[in-house]
N, C-alpha and C positions, 0 to 999 in steps of 0.2 A: 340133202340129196341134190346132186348135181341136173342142170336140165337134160342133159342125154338119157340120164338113169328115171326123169320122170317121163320122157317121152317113151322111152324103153317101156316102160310097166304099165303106162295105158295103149300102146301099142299090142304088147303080148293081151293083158285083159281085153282088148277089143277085137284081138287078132287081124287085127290091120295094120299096113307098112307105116314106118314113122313120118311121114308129110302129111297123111290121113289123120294120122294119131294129133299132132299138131294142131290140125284145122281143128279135133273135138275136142282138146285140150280150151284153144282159145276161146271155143264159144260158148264151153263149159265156165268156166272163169269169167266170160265178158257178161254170161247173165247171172253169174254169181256174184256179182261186182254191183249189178241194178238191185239184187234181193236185199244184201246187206247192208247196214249201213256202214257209211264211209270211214267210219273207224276202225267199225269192224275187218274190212278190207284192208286196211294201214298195217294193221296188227299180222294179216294172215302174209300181207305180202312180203313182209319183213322176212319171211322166214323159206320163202319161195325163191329160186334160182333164178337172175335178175330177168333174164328175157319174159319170164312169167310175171315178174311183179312189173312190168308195163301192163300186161293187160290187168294187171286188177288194180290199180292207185287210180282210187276215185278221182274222177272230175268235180268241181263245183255243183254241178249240176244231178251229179247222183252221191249226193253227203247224204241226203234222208234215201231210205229202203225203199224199195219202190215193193206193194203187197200184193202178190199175185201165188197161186199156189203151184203144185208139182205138175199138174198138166200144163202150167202155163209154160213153168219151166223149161218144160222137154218141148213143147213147141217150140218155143225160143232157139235152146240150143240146136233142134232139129233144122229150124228155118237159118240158122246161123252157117251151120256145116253142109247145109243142102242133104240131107237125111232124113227116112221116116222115122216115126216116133218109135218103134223098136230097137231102132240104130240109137237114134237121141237115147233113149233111158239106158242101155246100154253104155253107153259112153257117159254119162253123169255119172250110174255106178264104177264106171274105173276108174274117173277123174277123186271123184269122193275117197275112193281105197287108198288111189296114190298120194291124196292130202293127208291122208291120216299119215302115208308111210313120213310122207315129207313136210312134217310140222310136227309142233308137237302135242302130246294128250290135251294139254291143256286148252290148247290154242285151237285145235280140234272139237273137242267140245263146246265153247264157247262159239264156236260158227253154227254148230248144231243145234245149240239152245234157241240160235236165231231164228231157226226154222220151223213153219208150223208143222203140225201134227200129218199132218198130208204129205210130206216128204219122206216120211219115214223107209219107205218100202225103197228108196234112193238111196236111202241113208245109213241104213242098216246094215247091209252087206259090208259095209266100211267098219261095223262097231261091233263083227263078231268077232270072236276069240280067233286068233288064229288069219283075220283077214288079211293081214298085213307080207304073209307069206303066200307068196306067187304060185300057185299051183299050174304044173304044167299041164296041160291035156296030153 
């Protein structure tokens, strides 16, 4: 997937303009970058449109996961995009969907195994049947 086409798809799923979509794309990503470890990010960004694989290739400094759960998360990305926590999980959820469209199962999965059991309700909308198809409203 191209980065237009992934701006496009968290854009439409957030139904916000794509410079908006952008801002939650990166901050979705920059604290998905501190969750994982640093390899794990190596792996995911490989396969991400290159403007995106800047915000996620670890730094030295976050090669170990840093362990914080799904609230912490959505504060994060919340405090990141200047958003309340509705907007935040909302946009995790579309960032999550559009990884899945734009990587692959396997590579997908393995980000998801990283994550504790408390992210799930993030995550899951990513890992139904059918999620990967963009439903218009």
């Amino acid at each position: 997937m191209n980065y237009d086409t992934f701006v496009d798809q968290v854009a439409r799923r957030t139904r916000t303009g794509s410079e908006r979509a952008v801002e939650l794309t990166h901050a979705t990503l920059e604290t998905l970058a501190e969750r994982l470890t640093g390899g794990e990010m190596l792996d995911l960004a490989t396969q991400l449109p290159t403007p995106l694989q800047l915000v996620v290739k670890p730094s030295p400094s976050l090669e170990a996961a840093q362990r914080f759960g799904a609230a912490e998360f959505v504060a994060r990305v919340g405090q990141r995009a200047g958003v309340d926590e509705t907007a935040a999980r909302k946009a995790v959820q579309a960032v999550f969907c559009t990884l899945r469209e734009a990587v692959t199962g396997g590579e997908f999965d393995d980000l998801v195994t990283q994550l504790p059991r408390d992210y799930r309700e993030m995550v899951e909308p990513a890992l139904t049947p059918g999620a990967s198809v963009l439903r218009r409203a």
